[in-house]
DSSP file (Angstrom, degrees, kcal/mol; ACC not computed):
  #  RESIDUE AA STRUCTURE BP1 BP2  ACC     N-H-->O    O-->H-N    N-H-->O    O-->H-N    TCO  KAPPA ALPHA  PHI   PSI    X-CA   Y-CA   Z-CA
    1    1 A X              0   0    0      0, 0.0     2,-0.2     0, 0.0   149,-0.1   0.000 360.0 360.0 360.0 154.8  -63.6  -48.1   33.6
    2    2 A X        -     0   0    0      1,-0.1   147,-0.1   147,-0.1   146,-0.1  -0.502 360.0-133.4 -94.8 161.4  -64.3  -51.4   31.8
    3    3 A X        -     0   0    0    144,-0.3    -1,-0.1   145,-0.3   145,-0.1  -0.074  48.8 -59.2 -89.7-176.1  -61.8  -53.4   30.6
    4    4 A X        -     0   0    0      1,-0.0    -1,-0.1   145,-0.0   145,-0.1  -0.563  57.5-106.2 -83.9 153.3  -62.1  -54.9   26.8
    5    5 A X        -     0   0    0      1,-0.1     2,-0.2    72,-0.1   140,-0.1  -0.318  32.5-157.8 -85.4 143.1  -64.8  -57.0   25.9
    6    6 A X     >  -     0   0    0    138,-0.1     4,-2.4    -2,-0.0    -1,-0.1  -0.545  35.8 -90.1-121.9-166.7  -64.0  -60.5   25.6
    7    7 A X  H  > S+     0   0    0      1,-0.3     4,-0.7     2,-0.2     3,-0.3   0.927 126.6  57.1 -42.2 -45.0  -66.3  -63.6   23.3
    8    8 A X  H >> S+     0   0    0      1,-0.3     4,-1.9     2,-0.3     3,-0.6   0.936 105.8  55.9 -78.0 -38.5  -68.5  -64.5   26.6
    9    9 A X  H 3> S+     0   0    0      1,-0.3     4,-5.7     2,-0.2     5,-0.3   0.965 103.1  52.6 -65.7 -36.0  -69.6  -60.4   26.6
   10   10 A X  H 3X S+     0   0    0     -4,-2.4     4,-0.6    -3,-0.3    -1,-0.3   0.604 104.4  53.4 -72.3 -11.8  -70.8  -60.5   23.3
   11   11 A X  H XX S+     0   0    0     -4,-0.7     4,-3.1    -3,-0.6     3,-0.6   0.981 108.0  53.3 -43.6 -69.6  -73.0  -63.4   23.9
   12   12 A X  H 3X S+     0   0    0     -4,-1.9     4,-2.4     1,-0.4    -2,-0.2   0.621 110.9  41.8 -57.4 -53.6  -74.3  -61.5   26.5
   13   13 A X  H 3X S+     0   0    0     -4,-5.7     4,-4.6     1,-0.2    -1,-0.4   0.925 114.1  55.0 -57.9 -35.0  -75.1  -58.3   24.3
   14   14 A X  H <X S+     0   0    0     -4,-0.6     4,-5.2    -3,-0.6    -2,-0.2   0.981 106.8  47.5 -68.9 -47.6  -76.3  -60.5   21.7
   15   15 A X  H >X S+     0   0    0     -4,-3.1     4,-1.1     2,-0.2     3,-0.6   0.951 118.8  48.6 -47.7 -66.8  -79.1  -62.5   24.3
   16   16 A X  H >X S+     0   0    0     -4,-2.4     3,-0.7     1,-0.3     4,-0.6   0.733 112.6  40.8 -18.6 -74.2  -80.0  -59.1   25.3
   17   17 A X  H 3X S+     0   0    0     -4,-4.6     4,-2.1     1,-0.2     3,-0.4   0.844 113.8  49.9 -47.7 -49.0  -80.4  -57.7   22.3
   18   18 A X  H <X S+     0   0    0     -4,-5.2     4,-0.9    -3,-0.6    -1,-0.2   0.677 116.3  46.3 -73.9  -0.4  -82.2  -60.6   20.4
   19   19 A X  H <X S+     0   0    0     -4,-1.1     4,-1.3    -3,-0.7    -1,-0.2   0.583 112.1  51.2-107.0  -3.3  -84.7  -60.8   23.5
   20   20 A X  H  < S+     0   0    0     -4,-0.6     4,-0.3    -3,-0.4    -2,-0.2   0.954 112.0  46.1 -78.2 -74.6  -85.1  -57.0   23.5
   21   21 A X  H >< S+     0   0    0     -4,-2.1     3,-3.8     2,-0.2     5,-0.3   0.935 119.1  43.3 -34.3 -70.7  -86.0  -56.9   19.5
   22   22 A X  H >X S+     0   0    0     -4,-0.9     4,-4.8     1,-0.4     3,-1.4   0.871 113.0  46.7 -67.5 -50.7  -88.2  -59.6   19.9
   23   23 A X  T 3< S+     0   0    0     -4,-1.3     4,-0.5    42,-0.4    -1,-0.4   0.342 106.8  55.3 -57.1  -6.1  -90.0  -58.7   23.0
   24   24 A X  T <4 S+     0   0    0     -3,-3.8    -1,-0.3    -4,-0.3    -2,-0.2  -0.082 115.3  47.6-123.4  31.9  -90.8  -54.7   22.0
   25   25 A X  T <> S+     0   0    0     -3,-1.4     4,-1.6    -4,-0.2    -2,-0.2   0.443 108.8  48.2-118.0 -29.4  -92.5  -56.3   18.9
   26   26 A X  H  X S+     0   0    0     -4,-4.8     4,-2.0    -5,-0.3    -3,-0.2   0.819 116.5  44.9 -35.0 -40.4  -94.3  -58.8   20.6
   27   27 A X  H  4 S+     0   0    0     -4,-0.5    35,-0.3     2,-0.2     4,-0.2   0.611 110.0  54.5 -96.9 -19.8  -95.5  -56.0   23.0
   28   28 A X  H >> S+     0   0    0      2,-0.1     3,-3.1    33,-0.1     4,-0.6   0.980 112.3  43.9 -32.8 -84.7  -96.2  -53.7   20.3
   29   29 A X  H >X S+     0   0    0     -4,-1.6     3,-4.4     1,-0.2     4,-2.7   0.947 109.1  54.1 -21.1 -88.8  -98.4  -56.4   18.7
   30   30 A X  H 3< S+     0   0    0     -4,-2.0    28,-0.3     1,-0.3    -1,-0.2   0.632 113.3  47.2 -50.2 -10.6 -100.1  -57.4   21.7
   31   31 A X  H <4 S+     0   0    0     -3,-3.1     3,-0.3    -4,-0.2    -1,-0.3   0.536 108.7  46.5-126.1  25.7 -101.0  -53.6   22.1
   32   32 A X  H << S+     0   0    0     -3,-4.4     2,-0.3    -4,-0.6    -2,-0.2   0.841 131.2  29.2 -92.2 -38.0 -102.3  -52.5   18.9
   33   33 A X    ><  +     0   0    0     -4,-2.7     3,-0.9     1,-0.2     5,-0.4  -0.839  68.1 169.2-111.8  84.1 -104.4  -55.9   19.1
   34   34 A X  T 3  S+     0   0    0     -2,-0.3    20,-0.2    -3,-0.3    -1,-0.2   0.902  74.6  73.3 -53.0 -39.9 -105.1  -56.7   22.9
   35   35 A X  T 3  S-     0   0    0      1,-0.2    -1,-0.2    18,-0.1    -5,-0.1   0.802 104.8-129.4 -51.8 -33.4 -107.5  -59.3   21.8
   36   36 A X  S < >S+     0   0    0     -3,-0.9     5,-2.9    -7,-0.1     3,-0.3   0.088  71.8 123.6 109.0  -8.8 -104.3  -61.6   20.7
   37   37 A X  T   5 +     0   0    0      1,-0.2     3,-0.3     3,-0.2    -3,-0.1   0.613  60.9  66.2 -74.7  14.9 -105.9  -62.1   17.3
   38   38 A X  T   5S+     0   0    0     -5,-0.4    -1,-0.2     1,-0.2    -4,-0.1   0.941 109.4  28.9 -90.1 -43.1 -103.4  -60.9   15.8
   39   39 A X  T   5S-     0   0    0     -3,-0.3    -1,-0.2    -6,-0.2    -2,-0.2  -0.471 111.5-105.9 -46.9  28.7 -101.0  -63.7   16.8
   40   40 A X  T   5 +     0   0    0     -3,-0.3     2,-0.4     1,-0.2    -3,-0.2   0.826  67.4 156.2  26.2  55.7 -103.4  -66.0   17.0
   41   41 A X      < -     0   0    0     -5,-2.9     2,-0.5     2,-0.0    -1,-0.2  -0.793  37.1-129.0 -89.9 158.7 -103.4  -66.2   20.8
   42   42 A X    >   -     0   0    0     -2,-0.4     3,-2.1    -3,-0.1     4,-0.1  -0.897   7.8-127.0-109.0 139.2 -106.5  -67.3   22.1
   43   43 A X  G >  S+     0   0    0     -2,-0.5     3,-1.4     1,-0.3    -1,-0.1   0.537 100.3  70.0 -49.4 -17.0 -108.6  -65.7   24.7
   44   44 A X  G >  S+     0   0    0      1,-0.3     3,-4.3     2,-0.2     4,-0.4   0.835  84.4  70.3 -59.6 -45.3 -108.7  -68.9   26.9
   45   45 A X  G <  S+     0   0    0     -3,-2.1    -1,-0.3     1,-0.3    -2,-0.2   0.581  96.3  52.2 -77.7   5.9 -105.4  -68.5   27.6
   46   46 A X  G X  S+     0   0    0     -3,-1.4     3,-1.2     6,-0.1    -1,-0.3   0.163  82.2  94.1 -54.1 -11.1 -106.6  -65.4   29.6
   47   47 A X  T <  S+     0   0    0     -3,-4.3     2,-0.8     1,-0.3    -2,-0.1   0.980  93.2  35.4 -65.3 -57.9 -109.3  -67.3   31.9
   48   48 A X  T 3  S+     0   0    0     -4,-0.4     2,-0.4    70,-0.3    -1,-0.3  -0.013 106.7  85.0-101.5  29.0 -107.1  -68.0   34.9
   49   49 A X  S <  S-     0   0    0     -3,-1.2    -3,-0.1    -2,-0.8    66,-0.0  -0.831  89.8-110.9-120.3 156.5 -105.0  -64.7   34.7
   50   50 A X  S    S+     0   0    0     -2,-0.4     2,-0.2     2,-0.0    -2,-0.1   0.523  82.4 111.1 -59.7 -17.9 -106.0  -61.4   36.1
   51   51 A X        -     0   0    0     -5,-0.1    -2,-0.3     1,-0.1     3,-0.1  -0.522  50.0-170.9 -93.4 145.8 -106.5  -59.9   32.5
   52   52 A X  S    S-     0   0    0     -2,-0.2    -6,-0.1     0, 0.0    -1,-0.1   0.797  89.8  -6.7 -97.0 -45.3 -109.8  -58.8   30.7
   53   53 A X  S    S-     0   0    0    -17,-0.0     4,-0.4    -7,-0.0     3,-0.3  -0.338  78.2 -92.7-132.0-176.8 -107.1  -58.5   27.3
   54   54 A X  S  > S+     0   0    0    -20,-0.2     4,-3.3     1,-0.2     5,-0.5   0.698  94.9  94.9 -92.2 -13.8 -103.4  -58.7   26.2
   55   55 A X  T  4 S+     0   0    0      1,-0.2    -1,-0.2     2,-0.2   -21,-0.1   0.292  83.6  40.3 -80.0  25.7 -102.8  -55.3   26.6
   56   56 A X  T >> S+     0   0    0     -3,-0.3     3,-1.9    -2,-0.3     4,-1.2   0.671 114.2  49.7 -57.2 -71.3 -101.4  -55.1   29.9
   57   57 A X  H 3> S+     0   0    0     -4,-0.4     4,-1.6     1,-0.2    -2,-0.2   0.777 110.2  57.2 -42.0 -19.5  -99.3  -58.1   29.6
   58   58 A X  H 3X S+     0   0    0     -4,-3.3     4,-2.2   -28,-0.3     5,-0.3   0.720 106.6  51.9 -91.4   1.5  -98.0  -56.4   26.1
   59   59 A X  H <> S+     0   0    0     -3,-1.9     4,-0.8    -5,-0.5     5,-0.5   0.695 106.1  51.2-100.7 -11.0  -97.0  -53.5   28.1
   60   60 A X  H  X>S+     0   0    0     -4,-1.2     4,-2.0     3,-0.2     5,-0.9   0.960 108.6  51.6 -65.1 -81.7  -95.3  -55.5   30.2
   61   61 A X  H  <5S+     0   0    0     -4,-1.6   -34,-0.2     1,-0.2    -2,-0.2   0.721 111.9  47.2 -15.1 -54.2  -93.5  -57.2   27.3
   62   62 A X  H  X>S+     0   0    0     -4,-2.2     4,-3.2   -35,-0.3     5,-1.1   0.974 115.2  35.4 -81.4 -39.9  -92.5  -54.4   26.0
   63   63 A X  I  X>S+     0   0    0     -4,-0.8     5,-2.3    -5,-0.3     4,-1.3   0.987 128.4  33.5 -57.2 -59.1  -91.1  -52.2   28.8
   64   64 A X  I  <5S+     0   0    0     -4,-2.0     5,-0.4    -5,-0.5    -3,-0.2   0.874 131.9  23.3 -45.3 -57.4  -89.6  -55.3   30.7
   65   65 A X  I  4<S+     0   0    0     -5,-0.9   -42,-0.4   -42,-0.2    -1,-0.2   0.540 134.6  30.8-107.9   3.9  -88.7  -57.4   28.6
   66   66 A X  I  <5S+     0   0    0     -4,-3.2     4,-0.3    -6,-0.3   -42,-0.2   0.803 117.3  46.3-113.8 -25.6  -88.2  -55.4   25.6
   67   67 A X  I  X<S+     0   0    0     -4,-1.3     4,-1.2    -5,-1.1    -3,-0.2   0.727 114.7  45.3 -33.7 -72.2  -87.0  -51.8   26.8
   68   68 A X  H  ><S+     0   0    0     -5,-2.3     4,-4.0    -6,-0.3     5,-0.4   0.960 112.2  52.1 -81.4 -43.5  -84.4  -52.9   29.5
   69   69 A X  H  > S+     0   0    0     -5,-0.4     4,-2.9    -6,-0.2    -1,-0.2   0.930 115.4  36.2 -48.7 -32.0  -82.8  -55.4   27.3
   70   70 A X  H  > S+     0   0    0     -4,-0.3     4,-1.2     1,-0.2    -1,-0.2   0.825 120.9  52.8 -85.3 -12.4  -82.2  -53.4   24.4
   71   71 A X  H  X S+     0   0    0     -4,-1.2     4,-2.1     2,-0.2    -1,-0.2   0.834 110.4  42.1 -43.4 -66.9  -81.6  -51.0   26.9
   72   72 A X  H  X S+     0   0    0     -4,-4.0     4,-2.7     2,-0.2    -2,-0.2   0.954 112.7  60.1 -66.2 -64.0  -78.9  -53.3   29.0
   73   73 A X  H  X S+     0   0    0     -4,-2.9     4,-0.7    -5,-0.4    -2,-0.2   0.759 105.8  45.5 -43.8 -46.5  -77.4  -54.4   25.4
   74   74 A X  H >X S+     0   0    0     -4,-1.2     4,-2.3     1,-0.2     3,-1.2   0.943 112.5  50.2 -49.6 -53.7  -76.5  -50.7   24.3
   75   75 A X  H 3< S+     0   0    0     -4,-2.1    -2,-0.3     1,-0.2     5,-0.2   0.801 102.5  56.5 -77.6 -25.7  -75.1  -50.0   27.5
   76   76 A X  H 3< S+     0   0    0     -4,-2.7    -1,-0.2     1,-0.1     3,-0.2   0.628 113.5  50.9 -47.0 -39.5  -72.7  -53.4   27.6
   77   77 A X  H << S+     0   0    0     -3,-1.2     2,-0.4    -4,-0.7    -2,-0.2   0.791 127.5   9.2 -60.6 -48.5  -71.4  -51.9   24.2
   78   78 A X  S  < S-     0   0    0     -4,-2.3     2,-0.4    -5,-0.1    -1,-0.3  -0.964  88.3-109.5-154.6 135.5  -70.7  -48.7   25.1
   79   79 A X        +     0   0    0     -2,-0.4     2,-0.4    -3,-0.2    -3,-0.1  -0.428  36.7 174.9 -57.7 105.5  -70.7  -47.2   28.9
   80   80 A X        -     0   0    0     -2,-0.4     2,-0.5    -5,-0.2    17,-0.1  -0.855  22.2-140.6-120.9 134.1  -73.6  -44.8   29.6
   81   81 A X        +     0   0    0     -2,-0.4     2,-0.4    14,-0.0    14,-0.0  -0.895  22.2 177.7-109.2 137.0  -74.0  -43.6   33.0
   82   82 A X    >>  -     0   0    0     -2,-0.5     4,-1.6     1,-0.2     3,-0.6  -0.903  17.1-156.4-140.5 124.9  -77.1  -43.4   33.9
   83   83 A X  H >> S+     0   0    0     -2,-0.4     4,-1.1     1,-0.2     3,-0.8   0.853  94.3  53.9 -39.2 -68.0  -78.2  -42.2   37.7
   84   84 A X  H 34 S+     0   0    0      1,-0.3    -1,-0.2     2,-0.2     4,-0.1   0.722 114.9  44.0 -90.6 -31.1  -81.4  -43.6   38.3
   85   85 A X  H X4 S+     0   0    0     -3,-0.6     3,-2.8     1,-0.2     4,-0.4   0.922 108.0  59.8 -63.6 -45.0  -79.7  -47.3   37.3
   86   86 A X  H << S+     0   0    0     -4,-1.6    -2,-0.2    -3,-0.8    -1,-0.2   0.705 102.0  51.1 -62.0 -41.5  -76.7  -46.6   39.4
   87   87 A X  T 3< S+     0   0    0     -4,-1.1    -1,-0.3     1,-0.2    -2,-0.2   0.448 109.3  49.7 -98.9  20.8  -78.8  -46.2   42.7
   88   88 A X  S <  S+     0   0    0     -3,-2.8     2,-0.8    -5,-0.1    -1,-0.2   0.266  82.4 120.9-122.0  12.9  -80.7  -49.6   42.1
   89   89 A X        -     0   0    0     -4,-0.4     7,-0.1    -3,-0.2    -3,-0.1  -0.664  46.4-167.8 -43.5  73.7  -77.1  -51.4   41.5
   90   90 A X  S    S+     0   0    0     -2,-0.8     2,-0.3     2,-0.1    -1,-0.1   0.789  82.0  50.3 -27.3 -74.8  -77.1  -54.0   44.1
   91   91 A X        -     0   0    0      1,-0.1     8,-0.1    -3,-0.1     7,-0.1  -0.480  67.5-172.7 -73.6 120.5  -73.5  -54.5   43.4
   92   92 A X  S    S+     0   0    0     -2,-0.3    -1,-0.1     1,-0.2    -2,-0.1   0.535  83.2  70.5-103.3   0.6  -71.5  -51.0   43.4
   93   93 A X  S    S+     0   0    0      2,-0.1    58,-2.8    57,-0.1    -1,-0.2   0.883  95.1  58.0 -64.9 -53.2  -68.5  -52.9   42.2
   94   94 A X  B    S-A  150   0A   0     56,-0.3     2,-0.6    57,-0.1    56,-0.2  -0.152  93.4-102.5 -79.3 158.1  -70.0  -53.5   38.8
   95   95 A X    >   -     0   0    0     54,-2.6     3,-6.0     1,-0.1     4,-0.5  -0.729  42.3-116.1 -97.7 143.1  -71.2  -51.3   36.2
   96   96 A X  T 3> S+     0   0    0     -2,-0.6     4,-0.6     1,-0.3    -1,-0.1   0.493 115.2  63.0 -46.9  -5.4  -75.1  -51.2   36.3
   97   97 A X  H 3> S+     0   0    0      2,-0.2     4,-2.3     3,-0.2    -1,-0.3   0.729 102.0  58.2 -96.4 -28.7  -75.9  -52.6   33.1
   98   98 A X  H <> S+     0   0    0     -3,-6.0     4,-0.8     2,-0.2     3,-0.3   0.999 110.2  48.0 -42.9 -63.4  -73.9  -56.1   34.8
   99   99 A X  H >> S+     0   0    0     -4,-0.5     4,-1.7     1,-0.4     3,-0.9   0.848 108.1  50.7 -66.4 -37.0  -76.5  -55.9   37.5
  100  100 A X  H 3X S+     0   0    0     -4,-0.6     4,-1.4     1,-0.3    -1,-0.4   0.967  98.5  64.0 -87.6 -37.7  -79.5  -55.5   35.3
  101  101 A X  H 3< S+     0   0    0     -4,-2.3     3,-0.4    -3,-0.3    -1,-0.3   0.892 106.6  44.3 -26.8 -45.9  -78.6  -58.4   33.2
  102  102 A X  H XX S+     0   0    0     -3,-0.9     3,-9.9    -4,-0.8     4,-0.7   0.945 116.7  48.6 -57.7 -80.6  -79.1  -60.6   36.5
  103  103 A X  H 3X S+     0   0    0     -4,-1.7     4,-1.6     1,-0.2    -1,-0.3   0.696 117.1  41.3 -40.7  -6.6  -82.3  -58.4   36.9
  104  104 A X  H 3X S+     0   0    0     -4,-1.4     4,-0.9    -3,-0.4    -1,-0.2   0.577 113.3  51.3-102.7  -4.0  -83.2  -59.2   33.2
  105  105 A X  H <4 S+     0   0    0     -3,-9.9    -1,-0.2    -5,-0.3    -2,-0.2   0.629 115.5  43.6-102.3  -5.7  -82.2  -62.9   33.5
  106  106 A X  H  X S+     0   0    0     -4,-0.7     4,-1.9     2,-0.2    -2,-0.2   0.691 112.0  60.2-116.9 -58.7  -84.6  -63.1   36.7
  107  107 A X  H >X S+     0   0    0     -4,-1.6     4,-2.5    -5,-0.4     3,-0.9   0.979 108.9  37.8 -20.8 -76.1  -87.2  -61.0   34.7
  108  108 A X  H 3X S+     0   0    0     -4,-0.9     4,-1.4     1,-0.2    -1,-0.2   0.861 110.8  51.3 -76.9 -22.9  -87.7  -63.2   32.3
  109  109 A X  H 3> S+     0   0    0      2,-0.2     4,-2.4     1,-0.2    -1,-0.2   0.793 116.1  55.3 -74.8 -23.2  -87.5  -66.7   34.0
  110  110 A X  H <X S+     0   0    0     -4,-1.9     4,-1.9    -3,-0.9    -2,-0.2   0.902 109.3  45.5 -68.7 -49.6  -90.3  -64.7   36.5
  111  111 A X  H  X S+     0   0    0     -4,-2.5     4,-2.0     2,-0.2    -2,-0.2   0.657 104.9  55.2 -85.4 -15.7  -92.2  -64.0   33.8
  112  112 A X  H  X S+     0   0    0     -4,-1.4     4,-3.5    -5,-0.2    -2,-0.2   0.957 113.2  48.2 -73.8 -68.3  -92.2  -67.5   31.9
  113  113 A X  H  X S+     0   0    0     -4,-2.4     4,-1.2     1,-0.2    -2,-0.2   0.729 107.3  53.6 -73.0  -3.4  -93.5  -69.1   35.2
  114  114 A X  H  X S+     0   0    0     -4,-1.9     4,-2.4     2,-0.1    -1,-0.2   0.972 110.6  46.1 -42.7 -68.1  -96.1  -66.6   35.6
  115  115 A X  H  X S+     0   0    0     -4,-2.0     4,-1.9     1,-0.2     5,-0.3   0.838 112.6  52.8 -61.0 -35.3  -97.4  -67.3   32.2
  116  116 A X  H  X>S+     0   0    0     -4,-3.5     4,-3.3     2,-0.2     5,-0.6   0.891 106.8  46.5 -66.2 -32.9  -97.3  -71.0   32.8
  117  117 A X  H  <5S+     0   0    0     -4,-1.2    -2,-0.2    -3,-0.2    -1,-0.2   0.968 110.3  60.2 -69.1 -50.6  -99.3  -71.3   36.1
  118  118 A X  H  <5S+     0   0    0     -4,-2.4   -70,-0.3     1,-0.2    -2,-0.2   0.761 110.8  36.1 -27.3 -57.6 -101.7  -69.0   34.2
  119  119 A X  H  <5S-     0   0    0     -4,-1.9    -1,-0.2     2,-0.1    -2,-0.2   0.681  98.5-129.7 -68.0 -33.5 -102.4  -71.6   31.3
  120  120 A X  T  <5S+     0   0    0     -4,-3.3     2,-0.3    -5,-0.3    -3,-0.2   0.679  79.0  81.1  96.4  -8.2 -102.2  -74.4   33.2
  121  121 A X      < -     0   0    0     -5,-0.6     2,-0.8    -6,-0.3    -2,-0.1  -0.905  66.2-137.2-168.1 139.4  -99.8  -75.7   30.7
  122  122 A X        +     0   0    0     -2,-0.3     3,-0.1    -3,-0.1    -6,-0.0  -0.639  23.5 177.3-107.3 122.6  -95.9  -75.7   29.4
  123  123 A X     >  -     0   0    0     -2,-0.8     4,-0.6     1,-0.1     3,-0.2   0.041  42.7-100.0 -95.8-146.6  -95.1  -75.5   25.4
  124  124 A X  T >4 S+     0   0    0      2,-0.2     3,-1.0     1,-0.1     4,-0.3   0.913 124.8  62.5 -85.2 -68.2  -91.5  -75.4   24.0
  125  125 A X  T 3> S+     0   0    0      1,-0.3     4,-1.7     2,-0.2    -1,-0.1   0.435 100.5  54.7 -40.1 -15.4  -91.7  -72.1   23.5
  126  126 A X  H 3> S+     0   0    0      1,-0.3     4,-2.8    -3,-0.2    -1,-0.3   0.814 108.1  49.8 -98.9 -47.8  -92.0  -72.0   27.4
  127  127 A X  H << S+     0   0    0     -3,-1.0     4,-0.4    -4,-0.6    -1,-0.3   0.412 106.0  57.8 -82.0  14.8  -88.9  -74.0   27.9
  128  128 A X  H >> S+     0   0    0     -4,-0.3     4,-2.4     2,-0.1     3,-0.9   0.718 105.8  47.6 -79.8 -72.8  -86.9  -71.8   25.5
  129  129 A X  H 3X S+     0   0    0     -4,-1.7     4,-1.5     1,-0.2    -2,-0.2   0.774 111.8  56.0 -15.6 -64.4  -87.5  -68.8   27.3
  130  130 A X  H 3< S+     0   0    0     -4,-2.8     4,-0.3     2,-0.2    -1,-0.2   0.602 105.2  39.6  28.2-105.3  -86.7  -70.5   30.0
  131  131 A X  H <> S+     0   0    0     -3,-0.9     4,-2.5    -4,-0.4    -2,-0.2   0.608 110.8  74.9 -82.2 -38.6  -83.4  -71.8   29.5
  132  132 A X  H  < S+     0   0    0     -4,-2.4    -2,-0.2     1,-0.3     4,-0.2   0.930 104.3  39.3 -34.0 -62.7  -83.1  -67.9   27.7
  133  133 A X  T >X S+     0   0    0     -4,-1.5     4,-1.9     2,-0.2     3,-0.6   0.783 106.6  63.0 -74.2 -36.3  -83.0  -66.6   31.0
  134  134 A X  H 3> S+     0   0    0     -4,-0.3     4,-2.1     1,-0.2    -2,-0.2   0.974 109.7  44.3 -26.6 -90.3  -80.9  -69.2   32.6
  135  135 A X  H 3< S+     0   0    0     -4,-2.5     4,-0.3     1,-0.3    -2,-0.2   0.185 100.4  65.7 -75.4  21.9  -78.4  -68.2   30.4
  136  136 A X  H X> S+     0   0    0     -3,-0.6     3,-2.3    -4,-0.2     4,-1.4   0.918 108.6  39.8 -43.8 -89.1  -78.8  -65.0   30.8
  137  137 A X  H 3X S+     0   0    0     -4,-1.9     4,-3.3     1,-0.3     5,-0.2   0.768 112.1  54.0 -52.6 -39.5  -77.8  -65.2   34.2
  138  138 A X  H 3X S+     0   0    0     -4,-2.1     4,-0.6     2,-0.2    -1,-0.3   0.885 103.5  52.3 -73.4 -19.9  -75.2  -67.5   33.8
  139  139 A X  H <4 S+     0   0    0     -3,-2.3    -2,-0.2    -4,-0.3    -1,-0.2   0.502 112.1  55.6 -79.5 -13.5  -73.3  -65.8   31.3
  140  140 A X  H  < S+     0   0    0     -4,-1.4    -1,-0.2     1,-0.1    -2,-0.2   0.882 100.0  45.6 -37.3 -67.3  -73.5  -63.3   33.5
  141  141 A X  H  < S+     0   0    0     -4,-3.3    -2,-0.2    -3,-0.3     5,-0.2   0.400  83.2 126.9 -92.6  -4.3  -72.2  -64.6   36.7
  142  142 A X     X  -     0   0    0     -4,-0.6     4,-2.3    -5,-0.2     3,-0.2  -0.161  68.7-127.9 -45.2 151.9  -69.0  -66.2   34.0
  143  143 A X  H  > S+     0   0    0      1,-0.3     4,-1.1     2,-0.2     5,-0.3   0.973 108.1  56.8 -83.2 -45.9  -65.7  -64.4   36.2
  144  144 A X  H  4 S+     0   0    0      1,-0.3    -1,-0.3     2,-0.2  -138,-0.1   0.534 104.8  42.5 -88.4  16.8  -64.7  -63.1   33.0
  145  145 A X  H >> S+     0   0    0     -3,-0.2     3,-1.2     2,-0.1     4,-0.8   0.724 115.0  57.6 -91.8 -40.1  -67.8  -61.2   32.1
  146  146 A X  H >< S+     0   0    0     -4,-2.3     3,-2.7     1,-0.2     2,-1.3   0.910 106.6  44.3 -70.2 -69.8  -67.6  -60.2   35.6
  147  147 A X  T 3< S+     0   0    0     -4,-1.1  -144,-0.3     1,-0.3    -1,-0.2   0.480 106.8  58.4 -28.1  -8.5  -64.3  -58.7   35.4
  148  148 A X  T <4 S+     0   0    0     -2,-1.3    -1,-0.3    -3,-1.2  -145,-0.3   0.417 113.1  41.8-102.0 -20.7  -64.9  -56.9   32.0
  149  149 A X  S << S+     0   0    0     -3,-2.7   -54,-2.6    -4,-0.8     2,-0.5   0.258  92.2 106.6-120.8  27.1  -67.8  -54.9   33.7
  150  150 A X  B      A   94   0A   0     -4,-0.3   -56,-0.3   -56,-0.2  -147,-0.2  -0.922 360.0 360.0-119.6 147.2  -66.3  -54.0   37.2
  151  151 A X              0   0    0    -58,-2.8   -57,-0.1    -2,-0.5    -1,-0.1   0.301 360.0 360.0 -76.4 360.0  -65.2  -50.8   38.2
C-alpha cells in the first residue's frame, strides 16, 4: 500500500495534471479544426512531417499526452488498480501510475523533439515543454516520491 503523500508528490500530480488539461484541449482543438486555423498554426509547419493535417498529431495529443496524464494524476491521488497498466509496469516494486510518469516524462520530451526536427526550428514554447518533461522525470526518480509509491 502507499505510504502518505509528501510536498515532492503533489508536484508531481500537479505537472501531470496541468499537462493533461492542457494537452486534451489542445487535441481537441486540433481535431475539430485539423487545418490548425484555429490556433493559428500554419500549414508550413506540416511540410516536412508525415501529415496531410493536425488531426493525427491532435489525436496524439490528446490520448498521450492528455489521457495518460490526467489519467496518471488521478491515480497518484488515489490508488486504482488497474490490470492492463500493471502488466506494462517495468518496475513491479512500484505502483504503476510511478512507472507511467517516467513513461509520461519520456513521452513528452519524445514528442517535443519530434516536433522540432519536423519544423526545422526551436521556440520557447519548445524549451518549456522540454524542461516539462525533464521534470517530470526527475521528480519522479526523487527517493522520496519513490518511496511513497512502492509496494
Amino acid at each position: 500500500m502507499m505510504k502518505q503523500r509528501i510536498g515532492r508528490s503533489w508536484l508531481l500530480i500537479l505537472m501531470h495534471g496541468m499537462l493533461g488539461i492542457g494537452a486534451i484541449v489542445g487535441g481537441i482543438i486540433l481535431i475539430i479544426d485539423p487545418s490548425g486555423s484555429m490556433v493559428n498554426l500554419p500549414a508550413s509547419l506540416l511540410e516536412n512531417s508525415p501529415f496531410a493535417s493536425f488531426l493525427f498529431p491532435g489525436i496524439i495529443l490528446l490520448l498521450v499526452l492528455g489521457v495518460m496524464p490526467t489519467t496518471i494524476a488521478i491515480s497518484l491521488i488515489r490508488y486504482v488498480h488497474w490490470g492492463p497498466a500493471e502488466r506494462l509496469n517495468l518496475y513491479p516494486d512500484r505502483y504503476w501510475a510511478w512507472t507511467f510518469s517516467l513513461y509520461t516524462g519520456f513521452a513528452l520530451i519524445i514528442w517535443i523533439m519530434v516536433q522540432v526536427y519536423w519544423i526545422q526550428d526551436v521556440s520557447i514554447i519548445h524549451l518549456v515543454y522540454f524542461a516539462w518533461g525533464v521534470g517530470i522525470q526527475v521528480v519522479t526518480l526523487l527517493p522520496a516520491v519513490q518511496r511513497t509509491y512502492s509496494k
